[in-house]
N, CA, C and O atoms as CSV, one atom per row, in Angstrom:
chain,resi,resn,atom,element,x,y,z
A,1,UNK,N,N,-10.376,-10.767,6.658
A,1,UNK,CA,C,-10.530,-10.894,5.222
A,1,UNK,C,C,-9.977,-12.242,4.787
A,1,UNK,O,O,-9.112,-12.819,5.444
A,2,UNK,N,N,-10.521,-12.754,3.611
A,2,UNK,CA,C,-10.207,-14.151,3.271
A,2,UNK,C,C,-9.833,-13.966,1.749
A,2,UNK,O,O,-10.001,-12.986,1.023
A,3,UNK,N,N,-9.245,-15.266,1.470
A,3,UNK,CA,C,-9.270,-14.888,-0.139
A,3,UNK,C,C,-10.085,-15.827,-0.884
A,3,UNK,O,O,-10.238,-16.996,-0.529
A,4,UNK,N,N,-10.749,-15.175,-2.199
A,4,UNK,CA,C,-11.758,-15.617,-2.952
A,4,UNK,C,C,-11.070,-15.876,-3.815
A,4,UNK,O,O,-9.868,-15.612,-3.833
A,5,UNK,N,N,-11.922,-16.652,-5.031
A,5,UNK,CA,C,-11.954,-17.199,-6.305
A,5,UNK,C,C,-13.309,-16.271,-7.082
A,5,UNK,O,O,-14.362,-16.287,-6.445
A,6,UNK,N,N,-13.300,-15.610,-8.199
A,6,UNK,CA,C,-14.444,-15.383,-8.329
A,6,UNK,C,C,-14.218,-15.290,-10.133
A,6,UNK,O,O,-13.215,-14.952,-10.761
A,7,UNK,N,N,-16.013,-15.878,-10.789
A,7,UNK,CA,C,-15.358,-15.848,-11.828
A,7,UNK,C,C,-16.333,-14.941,-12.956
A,7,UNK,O,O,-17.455,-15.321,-13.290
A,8,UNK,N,N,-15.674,-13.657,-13.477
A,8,UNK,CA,C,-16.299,-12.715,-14.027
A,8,UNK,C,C,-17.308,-13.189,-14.686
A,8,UNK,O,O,-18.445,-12.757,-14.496
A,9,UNK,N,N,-16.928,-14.514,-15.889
A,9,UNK,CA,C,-17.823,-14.445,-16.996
A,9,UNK,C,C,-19.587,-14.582,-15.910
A,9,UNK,O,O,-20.501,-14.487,-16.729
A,10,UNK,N,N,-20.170,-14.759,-14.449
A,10,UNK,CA,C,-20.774,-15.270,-14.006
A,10,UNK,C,C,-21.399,-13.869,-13.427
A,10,UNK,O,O,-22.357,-13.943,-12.657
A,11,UNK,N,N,-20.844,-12.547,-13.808
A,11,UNK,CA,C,-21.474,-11.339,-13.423
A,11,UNK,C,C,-21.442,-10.768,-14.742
A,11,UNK,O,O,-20.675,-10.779,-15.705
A,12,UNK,N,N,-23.047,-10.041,-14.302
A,12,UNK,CA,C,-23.397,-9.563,-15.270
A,12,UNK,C,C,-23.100,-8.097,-15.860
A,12,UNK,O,O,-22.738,-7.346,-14.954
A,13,UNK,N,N,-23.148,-7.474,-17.125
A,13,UNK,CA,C,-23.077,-5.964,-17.782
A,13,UNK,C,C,-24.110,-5.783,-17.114
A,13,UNK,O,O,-24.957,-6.551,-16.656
A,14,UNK,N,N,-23.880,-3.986,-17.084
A,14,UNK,CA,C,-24.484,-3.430,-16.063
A,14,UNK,C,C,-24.579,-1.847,-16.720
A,14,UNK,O,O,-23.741,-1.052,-16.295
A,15,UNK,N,N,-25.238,-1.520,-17.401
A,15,UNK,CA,C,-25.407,-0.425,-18.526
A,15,UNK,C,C,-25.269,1.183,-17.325
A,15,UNK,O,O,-26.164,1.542,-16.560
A,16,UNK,N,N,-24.138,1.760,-17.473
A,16,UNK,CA,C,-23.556,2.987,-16.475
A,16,UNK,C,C,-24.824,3.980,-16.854
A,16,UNK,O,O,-25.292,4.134,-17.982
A,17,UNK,N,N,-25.209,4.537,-15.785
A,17,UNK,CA,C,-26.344,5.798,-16.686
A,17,UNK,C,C,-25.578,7.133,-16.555
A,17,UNK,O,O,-26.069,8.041,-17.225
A,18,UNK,N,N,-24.813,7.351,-16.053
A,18,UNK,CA,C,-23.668,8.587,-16.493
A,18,UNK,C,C,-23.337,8.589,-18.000
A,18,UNK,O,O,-23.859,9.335,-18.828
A,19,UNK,N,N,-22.090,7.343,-18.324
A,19,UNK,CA,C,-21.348,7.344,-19.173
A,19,UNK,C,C,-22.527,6.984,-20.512
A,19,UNK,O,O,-23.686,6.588,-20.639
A,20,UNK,N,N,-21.460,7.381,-21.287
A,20,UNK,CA,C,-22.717,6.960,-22.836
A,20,UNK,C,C,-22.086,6.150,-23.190
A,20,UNK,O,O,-20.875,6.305,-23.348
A,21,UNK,N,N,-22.709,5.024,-23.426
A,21,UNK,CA,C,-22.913,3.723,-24.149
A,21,UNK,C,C,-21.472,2.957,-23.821
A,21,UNK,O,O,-20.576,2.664,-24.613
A,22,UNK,N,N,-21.584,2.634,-21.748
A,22,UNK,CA,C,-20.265,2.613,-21.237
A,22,UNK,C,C,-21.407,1.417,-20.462
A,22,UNK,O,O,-22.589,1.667,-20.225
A,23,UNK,N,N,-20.671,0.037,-20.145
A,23,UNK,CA,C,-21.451,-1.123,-19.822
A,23,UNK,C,C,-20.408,-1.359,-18.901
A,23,UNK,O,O,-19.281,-1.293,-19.393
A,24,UNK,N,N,-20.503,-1.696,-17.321
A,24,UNK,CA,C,-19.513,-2.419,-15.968
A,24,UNK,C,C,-19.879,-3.680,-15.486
A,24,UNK,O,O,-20.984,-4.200,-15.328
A,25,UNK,N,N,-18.689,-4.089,-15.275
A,25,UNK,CA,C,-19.129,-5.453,-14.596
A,25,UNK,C,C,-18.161,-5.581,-13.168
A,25,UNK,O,O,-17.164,-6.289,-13.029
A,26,UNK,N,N,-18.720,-4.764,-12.275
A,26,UNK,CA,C,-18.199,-5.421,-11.000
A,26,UNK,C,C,-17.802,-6.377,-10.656
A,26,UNK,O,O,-18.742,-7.113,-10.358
A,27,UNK,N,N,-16.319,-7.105,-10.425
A,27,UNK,CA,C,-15.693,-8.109,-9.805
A,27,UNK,C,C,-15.513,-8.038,-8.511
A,27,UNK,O,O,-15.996,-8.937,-7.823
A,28,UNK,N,N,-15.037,-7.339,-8.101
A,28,UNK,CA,C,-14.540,-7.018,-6.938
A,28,UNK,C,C,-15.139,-5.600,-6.264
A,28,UNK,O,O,-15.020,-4.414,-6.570
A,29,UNK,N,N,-15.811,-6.284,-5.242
A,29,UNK,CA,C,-16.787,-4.834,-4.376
A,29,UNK,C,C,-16.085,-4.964,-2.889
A,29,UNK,O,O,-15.378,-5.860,-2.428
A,30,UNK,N,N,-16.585,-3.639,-2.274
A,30,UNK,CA,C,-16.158,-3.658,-0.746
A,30,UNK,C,C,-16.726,-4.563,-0.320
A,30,UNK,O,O,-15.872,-4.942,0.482
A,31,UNK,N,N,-18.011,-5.655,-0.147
A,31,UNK,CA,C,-18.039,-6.822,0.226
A,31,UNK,C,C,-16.768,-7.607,0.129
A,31,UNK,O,O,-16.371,-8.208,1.128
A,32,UNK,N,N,-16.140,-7.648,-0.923
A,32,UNK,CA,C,-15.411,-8.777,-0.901
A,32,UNK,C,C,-13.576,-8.332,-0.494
A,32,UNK,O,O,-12.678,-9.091,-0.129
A,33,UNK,N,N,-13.546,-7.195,-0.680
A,33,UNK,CA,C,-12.257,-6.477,0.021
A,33,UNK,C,C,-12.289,-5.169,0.204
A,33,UNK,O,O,-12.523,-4.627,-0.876
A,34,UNK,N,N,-12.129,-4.198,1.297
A,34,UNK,CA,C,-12.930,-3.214,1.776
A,34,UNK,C,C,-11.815,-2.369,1.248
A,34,UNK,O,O,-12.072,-1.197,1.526
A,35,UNK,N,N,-10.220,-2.517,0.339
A,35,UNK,CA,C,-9.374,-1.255,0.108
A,35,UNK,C,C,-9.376,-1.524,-1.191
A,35,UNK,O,O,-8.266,-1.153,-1.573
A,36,UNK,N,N,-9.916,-1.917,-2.027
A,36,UNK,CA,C,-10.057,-1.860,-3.481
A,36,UNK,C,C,-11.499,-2.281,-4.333
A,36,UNK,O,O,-12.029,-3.365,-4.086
A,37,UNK,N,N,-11.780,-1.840,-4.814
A,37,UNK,CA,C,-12.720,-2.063,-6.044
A,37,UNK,C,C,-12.334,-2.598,-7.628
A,37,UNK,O,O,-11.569,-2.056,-8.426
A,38,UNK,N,N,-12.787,-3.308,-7.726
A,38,UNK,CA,C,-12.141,-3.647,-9.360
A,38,UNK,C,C,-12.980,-3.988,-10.381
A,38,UNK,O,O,-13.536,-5.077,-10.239
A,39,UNK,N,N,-13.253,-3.321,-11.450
A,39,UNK,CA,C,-14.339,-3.281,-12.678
A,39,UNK,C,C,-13.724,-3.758,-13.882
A,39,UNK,O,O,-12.516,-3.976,-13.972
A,40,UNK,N,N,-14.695,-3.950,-14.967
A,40,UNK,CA,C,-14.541,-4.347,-16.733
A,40,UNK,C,C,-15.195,-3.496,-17.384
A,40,UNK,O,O,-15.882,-4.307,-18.006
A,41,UNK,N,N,-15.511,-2.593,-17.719
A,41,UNK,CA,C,-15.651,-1.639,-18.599
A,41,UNK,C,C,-15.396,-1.296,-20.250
A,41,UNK,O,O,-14.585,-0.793,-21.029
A,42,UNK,N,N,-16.583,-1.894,-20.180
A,42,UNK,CA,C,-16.953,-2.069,-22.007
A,42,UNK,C,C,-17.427,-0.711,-22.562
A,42,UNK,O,O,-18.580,-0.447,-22.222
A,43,UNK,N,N,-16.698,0.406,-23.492
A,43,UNK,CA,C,-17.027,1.289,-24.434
A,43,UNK,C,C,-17.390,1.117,-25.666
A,43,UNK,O,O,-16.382,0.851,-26.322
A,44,UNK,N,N,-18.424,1.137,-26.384
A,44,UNK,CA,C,-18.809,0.867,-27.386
A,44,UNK,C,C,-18.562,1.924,-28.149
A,44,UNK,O,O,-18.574,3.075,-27.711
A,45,UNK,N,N,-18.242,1.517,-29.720
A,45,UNK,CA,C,-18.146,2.662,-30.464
A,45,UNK,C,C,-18.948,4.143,-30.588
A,45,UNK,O,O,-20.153,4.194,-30.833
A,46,UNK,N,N,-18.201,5.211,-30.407
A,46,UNK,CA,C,-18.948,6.009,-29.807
A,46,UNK,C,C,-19.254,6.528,-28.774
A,46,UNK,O,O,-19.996,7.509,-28.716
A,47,UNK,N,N,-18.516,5.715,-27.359
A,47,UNK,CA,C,-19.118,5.980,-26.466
A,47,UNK,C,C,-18.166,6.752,-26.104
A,47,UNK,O,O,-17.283,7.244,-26.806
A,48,UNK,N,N,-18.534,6.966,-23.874
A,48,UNK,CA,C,-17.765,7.591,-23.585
A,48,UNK,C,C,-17.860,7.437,-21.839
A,48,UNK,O,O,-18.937,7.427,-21.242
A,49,UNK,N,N,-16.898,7.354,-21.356
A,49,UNK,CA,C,-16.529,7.918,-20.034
A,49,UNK,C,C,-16.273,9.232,-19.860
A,49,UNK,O,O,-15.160,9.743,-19.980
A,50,UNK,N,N,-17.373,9.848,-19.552
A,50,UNK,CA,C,-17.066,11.653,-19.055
A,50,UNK,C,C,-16.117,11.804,-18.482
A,50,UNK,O,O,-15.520,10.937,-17.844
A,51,UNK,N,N,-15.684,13.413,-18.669
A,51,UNK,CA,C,-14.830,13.772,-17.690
A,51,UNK,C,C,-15.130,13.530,-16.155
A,51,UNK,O,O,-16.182,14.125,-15.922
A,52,UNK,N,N,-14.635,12.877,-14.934
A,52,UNK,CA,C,-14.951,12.859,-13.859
A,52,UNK,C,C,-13.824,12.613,-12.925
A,52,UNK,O,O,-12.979,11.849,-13.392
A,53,UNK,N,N,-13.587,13.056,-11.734
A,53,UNK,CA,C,-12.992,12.667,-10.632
A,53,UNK,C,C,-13.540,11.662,-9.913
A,53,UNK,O,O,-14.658,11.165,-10.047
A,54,UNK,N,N,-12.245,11.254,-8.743
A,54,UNK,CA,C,-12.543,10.452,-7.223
A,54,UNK,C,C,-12.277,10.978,-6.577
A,54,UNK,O,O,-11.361,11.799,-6.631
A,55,UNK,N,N,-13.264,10.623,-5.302
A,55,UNK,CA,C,-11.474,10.472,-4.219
A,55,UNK,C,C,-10.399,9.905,-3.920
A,55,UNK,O,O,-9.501,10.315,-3.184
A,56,UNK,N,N,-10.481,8.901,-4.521
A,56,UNK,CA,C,-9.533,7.650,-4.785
A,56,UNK,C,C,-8.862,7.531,-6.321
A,56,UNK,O,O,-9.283,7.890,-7.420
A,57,UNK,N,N,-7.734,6.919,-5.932
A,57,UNK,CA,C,-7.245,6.630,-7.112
A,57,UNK,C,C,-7.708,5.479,-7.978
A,57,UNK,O,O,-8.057,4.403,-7.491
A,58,UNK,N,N,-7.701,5.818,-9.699
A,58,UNK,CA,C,-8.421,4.388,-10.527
A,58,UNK,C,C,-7.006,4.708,-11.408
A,58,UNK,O,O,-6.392,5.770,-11.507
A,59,UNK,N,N,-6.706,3.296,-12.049
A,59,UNK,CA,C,-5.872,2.550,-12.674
A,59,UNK,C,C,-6.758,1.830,-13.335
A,59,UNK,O,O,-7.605,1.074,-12.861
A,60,UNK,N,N,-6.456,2.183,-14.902
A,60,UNK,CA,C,-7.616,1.417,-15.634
A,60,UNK,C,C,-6.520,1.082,-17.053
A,60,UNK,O,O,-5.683,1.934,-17.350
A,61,UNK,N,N,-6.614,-0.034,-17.743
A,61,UNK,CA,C,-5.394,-0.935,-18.616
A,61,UNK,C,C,-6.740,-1.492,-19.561
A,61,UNK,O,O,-7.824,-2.011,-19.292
A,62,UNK,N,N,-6.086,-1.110,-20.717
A,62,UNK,CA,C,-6.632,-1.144,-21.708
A,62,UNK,C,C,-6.630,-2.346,-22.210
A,62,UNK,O,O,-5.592,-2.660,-22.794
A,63,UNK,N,N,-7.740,-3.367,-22.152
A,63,UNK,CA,C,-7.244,-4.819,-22.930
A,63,UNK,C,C,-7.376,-5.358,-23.912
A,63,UNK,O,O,-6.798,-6.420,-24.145
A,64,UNK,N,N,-8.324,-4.660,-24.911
A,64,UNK,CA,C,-9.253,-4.280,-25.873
A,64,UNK,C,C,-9.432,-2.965,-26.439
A,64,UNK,O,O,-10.066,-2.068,-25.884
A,65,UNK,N,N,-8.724,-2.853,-27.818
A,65,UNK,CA,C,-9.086,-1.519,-28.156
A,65,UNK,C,C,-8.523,-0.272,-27.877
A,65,UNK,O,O,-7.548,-0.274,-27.125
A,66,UNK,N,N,-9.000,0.994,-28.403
A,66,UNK,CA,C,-8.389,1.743,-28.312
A,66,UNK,C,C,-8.718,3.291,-28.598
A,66,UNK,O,O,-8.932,3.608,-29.768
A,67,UNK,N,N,-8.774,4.382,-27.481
A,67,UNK,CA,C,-9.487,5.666,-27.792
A,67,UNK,C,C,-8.614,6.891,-27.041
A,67,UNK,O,O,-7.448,6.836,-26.650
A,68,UNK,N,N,-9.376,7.800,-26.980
A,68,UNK,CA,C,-8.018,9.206,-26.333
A,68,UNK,C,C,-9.003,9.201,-24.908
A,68,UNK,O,O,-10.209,9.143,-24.671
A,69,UNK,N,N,-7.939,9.282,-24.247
A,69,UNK,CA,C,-7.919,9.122,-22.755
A,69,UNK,C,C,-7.957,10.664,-22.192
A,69,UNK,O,O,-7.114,11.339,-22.783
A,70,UNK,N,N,-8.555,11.265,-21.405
A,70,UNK,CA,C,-8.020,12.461,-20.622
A,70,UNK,C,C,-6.891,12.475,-19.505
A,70,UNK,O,O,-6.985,11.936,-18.402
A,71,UNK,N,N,-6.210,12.926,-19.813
A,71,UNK,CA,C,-4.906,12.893,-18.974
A,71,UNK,C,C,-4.579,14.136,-18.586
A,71,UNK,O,O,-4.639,14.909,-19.542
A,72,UNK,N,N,-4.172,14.785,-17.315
A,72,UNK,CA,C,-3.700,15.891,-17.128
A,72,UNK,C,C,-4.021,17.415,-18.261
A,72,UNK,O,O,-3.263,18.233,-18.782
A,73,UNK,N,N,-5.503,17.229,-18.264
A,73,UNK,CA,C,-6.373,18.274,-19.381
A,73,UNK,C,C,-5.822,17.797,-20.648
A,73,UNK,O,O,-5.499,18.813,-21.263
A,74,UNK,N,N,-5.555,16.772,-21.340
A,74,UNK,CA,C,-5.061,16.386,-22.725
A,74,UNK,C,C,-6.049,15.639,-22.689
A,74,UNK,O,O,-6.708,15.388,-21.680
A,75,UNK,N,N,-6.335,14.996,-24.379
A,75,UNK,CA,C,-6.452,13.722,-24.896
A,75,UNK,C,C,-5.693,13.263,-25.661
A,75,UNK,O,O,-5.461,13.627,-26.814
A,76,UNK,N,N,-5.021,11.999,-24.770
A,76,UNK,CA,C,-4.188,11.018,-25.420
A,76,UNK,C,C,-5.037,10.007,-26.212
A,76,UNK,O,O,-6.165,9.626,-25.900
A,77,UNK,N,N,-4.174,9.558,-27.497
A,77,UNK,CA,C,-4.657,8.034,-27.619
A,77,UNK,C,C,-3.809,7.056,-26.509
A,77,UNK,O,O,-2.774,7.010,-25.845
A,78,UNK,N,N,-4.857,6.431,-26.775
A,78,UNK,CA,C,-4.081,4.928,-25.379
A,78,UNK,C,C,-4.403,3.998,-26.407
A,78,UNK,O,O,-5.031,4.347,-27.407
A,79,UNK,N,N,-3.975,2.735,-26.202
A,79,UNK,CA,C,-4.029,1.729,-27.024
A,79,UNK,C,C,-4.294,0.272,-26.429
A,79,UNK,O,O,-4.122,0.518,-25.235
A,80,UNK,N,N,-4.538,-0.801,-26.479
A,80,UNK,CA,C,-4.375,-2.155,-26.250
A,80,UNK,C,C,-3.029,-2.250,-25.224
A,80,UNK,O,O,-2.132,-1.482,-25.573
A,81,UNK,N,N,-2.760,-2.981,-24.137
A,81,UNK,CA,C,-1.561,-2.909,-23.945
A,81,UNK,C,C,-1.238,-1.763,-22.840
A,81,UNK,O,O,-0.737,-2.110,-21.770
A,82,UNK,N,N,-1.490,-0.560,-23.069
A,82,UNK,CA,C,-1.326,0.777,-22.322
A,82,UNK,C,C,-1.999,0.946,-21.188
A,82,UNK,O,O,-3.061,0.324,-21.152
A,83,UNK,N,N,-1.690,1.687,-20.092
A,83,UNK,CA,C,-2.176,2.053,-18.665
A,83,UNK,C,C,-2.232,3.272,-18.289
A,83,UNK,O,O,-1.222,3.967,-18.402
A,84,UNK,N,N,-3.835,3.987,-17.574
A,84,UNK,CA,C,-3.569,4.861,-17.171
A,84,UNK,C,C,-4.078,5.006,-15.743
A,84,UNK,O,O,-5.156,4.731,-15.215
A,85,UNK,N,N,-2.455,5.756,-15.107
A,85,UNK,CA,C,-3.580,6.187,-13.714
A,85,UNK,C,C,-3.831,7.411,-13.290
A,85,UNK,O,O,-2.967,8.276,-13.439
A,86,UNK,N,N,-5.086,7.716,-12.671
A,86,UNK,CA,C,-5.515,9.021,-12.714
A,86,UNK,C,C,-5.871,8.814,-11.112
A,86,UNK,O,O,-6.741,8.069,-10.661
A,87,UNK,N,N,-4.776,9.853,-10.212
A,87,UNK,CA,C,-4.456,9.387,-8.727
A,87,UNK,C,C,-6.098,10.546,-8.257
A,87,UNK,O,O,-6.900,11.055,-9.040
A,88,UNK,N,N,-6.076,10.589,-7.253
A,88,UNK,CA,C,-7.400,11.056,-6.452
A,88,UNK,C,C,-7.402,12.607,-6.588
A,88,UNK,O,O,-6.526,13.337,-6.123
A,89,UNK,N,N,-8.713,13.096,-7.421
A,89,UNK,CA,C,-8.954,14.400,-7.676
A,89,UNK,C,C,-8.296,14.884,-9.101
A,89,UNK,O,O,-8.360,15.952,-9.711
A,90,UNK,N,N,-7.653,13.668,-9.363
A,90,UNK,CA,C,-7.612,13.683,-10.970
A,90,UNK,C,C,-8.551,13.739,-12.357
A,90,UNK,O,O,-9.065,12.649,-12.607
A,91,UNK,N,N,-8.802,14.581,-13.101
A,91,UNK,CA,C,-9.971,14.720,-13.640
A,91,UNK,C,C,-9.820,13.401,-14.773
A,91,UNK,O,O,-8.710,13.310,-15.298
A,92,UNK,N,N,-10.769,12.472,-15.142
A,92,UNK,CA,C,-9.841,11.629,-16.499
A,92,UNK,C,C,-11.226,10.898,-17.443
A,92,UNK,O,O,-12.351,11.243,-17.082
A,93,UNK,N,N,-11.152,10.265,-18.200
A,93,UNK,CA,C,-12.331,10.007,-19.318
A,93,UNK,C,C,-11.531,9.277,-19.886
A,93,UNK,O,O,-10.338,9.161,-19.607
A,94,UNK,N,N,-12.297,8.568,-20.975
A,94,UNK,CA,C,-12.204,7.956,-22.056
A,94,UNK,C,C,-13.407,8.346,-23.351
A,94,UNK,O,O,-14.614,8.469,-23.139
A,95,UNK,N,N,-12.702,8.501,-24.757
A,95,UNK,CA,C,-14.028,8.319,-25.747
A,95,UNK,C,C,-13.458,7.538,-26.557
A,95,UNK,O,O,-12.279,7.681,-26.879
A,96,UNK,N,N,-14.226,6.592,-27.003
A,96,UNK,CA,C,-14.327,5.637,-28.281
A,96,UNK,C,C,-14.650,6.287,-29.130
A,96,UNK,O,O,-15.836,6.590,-29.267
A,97,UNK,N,N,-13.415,6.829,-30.209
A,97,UNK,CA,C,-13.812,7.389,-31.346
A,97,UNK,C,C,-13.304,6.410,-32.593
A,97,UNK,O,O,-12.902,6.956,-33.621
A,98,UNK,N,N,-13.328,4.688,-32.476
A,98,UNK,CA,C,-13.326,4.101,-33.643
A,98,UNK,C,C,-15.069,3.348,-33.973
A,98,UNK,O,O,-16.216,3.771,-33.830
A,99,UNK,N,N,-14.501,2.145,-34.435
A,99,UNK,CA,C,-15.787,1.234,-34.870
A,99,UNK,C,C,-15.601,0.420,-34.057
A,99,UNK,O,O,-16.644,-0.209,-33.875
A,100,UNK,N,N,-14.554,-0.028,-33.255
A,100,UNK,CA,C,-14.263,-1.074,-32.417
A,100,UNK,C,C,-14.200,-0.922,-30.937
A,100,UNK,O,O,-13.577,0.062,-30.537
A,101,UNK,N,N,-14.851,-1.897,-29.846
A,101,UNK,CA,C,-15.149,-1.948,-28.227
A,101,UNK,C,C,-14.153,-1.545,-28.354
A,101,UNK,O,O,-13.335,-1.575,-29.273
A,102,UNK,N,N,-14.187,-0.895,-26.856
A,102,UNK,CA,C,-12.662,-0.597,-26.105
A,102,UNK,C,C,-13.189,-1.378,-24.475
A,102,UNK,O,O,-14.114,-0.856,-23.853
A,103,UNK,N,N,-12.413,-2.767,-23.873
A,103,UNK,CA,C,-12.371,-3.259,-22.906
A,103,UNK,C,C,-11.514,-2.918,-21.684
A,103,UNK,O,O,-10.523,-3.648,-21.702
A,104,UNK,N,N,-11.509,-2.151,-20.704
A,104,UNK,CA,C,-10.718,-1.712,-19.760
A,104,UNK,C,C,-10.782,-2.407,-18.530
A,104,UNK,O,O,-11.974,-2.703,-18.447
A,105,UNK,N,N,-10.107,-2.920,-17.347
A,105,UNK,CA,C,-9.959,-3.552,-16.739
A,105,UNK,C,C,-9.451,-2.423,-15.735
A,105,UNK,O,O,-8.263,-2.118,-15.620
A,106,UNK,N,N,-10.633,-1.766,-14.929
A,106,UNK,CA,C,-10.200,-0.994,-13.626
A,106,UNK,C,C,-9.981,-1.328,-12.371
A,106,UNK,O,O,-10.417,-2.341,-11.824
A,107,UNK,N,N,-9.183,-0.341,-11.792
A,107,UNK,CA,C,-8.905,-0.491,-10.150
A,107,UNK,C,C,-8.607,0.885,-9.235
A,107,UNK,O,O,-7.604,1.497,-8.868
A,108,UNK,N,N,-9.907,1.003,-9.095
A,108,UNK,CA,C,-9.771,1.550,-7.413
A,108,UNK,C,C,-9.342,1.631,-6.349
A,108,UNK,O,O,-9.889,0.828,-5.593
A,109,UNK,N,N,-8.289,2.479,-5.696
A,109,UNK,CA,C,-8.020,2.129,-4.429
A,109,UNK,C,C,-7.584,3.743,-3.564
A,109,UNK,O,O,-7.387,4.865,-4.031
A,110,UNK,N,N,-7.567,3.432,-2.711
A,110,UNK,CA,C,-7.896,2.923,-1.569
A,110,UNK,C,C,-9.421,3.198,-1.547
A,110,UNK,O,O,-9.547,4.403,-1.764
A,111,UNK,N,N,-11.001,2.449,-1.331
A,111,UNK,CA,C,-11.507,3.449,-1.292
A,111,UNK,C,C,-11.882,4.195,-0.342
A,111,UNK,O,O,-10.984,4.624,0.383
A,112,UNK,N,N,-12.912,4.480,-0.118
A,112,UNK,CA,C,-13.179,5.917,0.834
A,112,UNK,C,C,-14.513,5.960,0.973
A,112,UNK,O,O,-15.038,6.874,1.608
């Protein structure tokens, strides 16, 4: 393995057909390091990341915005600033219930 430079604004949104009105931009794929994955994840007002599991753990940090998170069968609000991780076989979501994106900055690991 080597180390890269890579620069997001140069990959493109990528409209999720699960999530509703939930847009990814892959940075980091098992091409480029085979124990992590790392995404940008744009929620538009309204939208939503379903409830879903991994097998792997995701760590996803809110950089933009702000909506209720599923956490351990709750919905929290999370905010700008805030982190959540939801370790492997963890059920977890997001919904955008303002007027404003919510930008998340995920990470996958180990994957599987």
């Amino acid at each position: 393995m080597k180390s890269i430079v890579k620069n997001p604004s140069e990959v493109a949104w990528v409209k999720n057909p699960i999530h509703k009105e939930t847009y990814l931009k892959t940075i980091l794929d098992e091409d480029d390091n085979e124990n992590i994955l790392v995404r940008l994840a744009r929620i538009m007002p309204g939208g939503e990341i379903v409830p879903h599991t991994h097998e792997n753990q995701e760590t996803f940090y809110f950089l933009e915005g702000e909506g209720l998170a599923l956490v351990n069968g709750e919905r929290i609000r999370v905010k700008e600033g805030q982190l959540v991780n939801a370790p492997a076989g963890c059920e977890h979501g997001v919904i955008n219930d303002t007027d404003k994106e919510i930008l998340l900055y995920a990470v996958f690991s180990p994957l599987k």
